[in-house]
C-alpha positions in Angstrom: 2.8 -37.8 -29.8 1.5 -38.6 -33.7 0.5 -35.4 -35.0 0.8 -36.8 -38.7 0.6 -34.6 -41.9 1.8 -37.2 -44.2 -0.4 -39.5 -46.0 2.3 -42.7 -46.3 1.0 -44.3 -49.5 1.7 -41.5 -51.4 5.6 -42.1 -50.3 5.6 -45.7 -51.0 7.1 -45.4 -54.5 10.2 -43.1 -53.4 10.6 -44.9 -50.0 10.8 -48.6 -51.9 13.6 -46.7 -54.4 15.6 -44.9 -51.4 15.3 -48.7 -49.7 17.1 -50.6 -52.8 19.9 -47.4 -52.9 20.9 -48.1 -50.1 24.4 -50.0 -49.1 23.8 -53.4 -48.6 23.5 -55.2 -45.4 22.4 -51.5 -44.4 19.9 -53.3 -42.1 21.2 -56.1 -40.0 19.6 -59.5 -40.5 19.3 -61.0 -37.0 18.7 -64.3 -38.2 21.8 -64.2 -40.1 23.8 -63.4 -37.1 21.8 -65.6 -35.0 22.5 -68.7 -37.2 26.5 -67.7 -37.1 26.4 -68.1 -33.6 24.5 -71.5 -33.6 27.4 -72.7 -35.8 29.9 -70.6 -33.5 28.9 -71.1 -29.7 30.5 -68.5 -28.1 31.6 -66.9 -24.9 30.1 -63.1 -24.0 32.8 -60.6 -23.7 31.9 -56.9 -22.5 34.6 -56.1 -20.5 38.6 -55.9 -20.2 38.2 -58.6 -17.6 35.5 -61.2 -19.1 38.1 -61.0 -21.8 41.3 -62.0 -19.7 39.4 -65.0 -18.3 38.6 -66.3 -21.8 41.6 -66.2 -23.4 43.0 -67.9 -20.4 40.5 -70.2 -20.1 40.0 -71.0 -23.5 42.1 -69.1 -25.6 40.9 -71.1 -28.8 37.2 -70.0 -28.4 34.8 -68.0 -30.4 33.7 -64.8 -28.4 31.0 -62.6 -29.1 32.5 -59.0 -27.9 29.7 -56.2 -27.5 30.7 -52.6 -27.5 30.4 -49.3 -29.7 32.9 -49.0 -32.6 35.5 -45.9 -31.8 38.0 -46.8 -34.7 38.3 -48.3 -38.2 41.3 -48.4 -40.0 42.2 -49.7 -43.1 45.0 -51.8 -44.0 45.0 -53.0 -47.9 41.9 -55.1 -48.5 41.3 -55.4 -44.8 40.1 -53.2 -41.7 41.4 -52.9 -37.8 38.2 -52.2 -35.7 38.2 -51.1 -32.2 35.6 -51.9 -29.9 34.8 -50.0 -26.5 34.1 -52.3 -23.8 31.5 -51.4 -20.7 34.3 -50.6 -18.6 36.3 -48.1 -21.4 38.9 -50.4 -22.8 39.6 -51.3 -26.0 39.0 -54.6 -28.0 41.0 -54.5 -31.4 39.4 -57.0 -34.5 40.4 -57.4 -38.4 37.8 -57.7 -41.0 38.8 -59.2 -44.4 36.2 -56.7 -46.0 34.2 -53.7 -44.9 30.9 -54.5 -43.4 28.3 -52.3 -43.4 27.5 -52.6 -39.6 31.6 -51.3 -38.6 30.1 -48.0 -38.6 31.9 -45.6 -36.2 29.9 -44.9 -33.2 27.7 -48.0 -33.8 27.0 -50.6 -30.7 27.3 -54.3 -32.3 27.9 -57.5 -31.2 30.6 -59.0 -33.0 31.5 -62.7 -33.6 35.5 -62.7 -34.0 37.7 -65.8 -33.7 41.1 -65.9 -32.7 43.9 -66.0 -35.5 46.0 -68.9 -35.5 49.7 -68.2 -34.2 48.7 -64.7 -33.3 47.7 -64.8 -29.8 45.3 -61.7 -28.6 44.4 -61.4 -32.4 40.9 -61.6 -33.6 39.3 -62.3 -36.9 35.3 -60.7 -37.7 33.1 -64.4 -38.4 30.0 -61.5 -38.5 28.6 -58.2 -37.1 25.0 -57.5 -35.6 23.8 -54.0 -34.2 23.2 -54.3 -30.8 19.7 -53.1 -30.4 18.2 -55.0 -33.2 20.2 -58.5 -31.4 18.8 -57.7 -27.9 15.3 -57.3 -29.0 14.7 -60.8 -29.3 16.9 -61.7 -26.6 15.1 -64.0 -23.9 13.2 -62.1 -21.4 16.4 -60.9 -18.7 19.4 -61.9 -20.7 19.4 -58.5 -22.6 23.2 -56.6 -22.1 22.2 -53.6 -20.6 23.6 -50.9 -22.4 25.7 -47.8 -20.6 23.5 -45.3 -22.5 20.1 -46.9 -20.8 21.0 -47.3 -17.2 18.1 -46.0 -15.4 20.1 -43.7 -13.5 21.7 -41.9 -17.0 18.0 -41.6 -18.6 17.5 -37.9 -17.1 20.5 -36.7 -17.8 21.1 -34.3 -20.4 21.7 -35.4 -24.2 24.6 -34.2 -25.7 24.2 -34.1 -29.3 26.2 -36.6 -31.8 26.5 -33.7 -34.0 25.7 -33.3 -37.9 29.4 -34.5 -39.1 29.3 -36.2 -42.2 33.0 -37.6 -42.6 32.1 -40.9 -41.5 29.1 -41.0 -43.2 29.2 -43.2 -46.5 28.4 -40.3 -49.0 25.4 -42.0 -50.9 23.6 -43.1 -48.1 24.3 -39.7 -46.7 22.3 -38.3 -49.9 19.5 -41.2 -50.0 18.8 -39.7 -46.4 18.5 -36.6 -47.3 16.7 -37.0 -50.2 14.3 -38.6 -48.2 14.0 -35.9 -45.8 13.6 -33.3 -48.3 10.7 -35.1 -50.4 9.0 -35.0 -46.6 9.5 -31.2 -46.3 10.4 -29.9 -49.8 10.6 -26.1 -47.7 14.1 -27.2 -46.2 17.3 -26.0 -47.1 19.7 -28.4 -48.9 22.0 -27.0 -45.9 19.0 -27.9 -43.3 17.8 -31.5 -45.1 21.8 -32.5 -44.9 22.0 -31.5 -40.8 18.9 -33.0 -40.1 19.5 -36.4 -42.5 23.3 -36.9 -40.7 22.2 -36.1 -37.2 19.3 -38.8 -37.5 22.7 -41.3 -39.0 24.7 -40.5 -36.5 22.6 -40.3 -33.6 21.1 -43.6 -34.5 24.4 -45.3 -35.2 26.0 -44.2 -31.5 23.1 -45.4 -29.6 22.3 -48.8 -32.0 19.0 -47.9 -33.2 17.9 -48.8 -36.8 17.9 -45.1 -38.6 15.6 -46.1 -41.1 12.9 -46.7 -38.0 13.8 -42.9 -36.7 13.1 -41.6 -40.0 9.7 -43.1 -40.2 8.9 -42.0 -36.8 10.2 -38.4 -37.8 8.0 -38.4 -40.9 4.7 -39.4 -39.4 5.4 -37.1 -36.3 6.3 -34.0 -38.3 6.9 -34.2 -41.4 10.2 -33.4 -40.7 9.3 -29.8 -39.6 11.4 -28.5 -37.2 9.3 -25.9 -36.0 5.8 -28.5 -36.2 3.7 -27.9 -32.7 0.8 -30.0 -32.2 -2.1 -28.6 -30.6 -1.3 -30.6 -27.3 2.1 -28.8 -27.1 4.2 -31.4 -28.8 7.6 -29.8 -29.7 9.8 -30.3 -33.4 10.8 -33.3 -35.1 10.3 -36.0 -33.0 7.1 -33.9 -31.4 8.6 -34.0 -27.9 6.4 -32.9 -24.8 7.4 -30.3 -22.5 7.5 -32.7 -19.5 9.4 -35.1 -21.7 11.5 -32.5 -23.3 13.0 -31.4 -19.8 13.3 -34.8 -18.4 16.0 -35.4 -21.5 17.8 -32.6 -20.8 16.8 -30.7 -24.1 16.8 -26.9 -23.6 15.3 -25.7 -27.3 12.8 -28.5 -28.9 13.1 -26.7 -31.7 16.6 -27.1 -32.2 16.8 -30.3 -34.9 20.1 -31.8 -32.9 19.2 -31.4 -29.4 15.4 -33.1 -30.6 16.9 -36.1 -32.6 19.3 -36.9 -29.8 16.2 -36.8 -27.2 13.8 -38.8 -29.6 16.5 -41.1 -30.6 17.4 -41.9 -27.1 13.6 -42.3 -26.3 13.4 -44.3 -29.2 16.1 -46.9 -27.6 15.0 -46.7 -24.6 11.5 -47.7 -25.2 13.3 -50.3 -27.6 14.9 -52.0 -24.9 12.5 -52.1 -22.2 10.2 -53.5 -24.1 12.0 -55.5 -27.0 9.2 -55.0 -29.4 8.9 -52.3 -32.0 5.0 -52.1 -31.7 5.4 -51.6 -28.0 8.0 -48.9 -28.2 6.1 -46.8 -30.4 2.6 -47.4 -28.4 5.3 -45.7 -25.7 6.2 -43.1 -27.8 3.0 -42.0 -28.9 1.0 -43.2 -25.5 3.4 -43.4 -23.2 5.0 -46.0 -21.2 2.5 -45.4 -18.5 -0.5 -46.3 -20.5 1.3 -49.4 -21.9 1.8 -51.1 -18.7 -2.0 -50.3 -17.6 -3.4 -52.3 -20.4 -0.4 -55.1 -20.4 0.4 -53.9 -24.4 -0.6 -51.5 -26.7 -3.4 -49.2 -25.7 -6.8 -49.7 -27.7 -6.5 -45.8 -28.1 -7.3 -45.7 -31.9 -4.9 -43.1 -32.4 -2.0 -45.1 -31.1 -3.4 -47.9 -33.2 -3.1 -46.0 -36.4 0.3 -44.7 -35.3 1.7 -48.0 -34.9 0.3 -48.7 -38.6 1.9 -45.8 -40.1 5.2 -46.0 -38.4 5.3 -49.6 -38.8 4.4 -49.3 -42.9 6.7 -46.9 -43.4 9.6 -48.6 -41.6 9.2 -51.9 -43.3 9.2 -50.4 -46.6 12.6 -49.4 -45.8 13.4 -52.1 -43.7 11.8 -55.6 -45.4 14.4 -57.4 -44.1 13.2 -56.4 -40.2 9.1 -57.2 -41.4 8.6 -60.0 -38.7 
């Protein structure tokens, strides 16, 4: 799907300076996470159900919940987060400070232990996004996630919207300032819609936005209306085939083609748990990855990889393997 009009050195300087603006602990650190839970074992909890048996069973125990964030309240110094559980109940968690990762609409895996005296209270111990934690997940122990059930991949994509209320504002404007160094033509009205829809639409479905927006910029250039010769459609330089198998009705439209190429982004994510993989997917598709076991020795997927990749870790050197 590359059809690349960007030359990525000449971004490094602005993409290194939008990097260190951003909030901290933007990114998760999965080895952070990781090495909480080595120093607190605990049980899996995605369900109303798993969670009744553990607090019977051992209602002193650590649990690691994993749902999407609906709710985030705060209370002084400290926040009330609520979780969505697989089956559609609610988990309810304080946090002594605001973490970056309780963003609303954001799938995590959160560490909480229970509050002494309080039973059925829980306290944050730390806070991983989903997607980034189940990509180095052992082969088959990966939560499958309600947006990726093979059965829901076809279905239409409803759009997470361009809202900005829950958006922190300056990470809202590092976004967009990013968007409109790509494509100085945009609108400040266009660069904001685009910049929040790629936030938002990230944070719902737990993919790293800072990974979307380097796929965006070497597949477009963020221009909407970019057509490759091959027929690849807007932003994210969607197909036709793969374009009506999401459900999108206009490629054109920016919000219908981030929530498509985000969701293809995830999904390639997770059935592959490897970021060179998922873009050799993107670009090659899935197809051509499983012919050749790996990434295709197509040179244009190659030097995809290599520009996705170097853009994305300039933004990201925390996630640099």
């Amino acid at each position: 799907m590359t059809r690349t009009r960007t030359n990525p050195s000449l971004a490094l300087f602005l993409l290194v300076a939008w990097a260190l603006a951003l909030a901290p602990g933007w990114g998760v650190p999965p080895a952070q996470y990781r090495q909480a839970l080595r120093e607190h074992p605990a049980q899996v909890v995605t369900s109303q159900a798993e969670l009744a048996q553990a607090q019977v069973a051992k209602p002193a125990a650590t649990l690691e919940v994993r749902g999407q964030v609906t709710g985030v309240m705060s209370c002084g110094d400290s926040l009330v987060v609520q979780l969505r559980l697989a089956d559609g109940q609610a988990f309810h968690f304080g946090a002594a400070s605001r973490v970056p990762e309780l963003q609303m609409g954001a799938r995590l895996r959160v560490l909480v232990t229970p509050e002494p005296g309080r039973a059925g209270s829980y306290q944050l111990l730390a806070a991983g996004w989903e997607q980034v934690l189940a990509a180095g997940d052992p082969k088959g122990t990966a939560a499958t996630s309600a947006n990726t059930r093979a059965g829901e991949r076809a279905r239409p994509y409803p759009s997470r919207g361009a809202g900005v209320d829950n958006i922190d504002r300056s990470i809202l404007a590092a976004y967009q300032q990013a968007v409109r160094y790509f494509n100085r033509r945009l609108s400040d009205q266009e660069s904001l819609r685009i910049a929040a829809n790629i936030i938002n639409n990230s944070a719902a479905l737990g993919v790293d936005a800072r990974l979307v927006m380097a796929v965006v910029a070497v597949e477009s250039g963020f221009n909407p209306n970019a057509t490759s010769p091959k027929g690849a459609m807007g932003l994210g330089q969607l197909m036709p085939t793969t374009a009506r198998g999401l459900g999108v009705r206009d490629a054109y439209d920016p919000e219908q083609n981030l929530s498509a190429s985000v969701r293809l982004i995830g999904n390639h994510l997770s059935n592959t748990g490897d970021i060179s993989l998922a873009l050799a997917c993107y670009n090659a598709g899935a197809g051509a990855v499983r012919r050749y076991g790996g990434v295709p020795p197509y040179r244009e997927t190659i030097n995809y990889i290599r520009k996705v990749t170097s853009l994305y870790y300039r933004l990201a050197p925390e996630m640099r393997p």
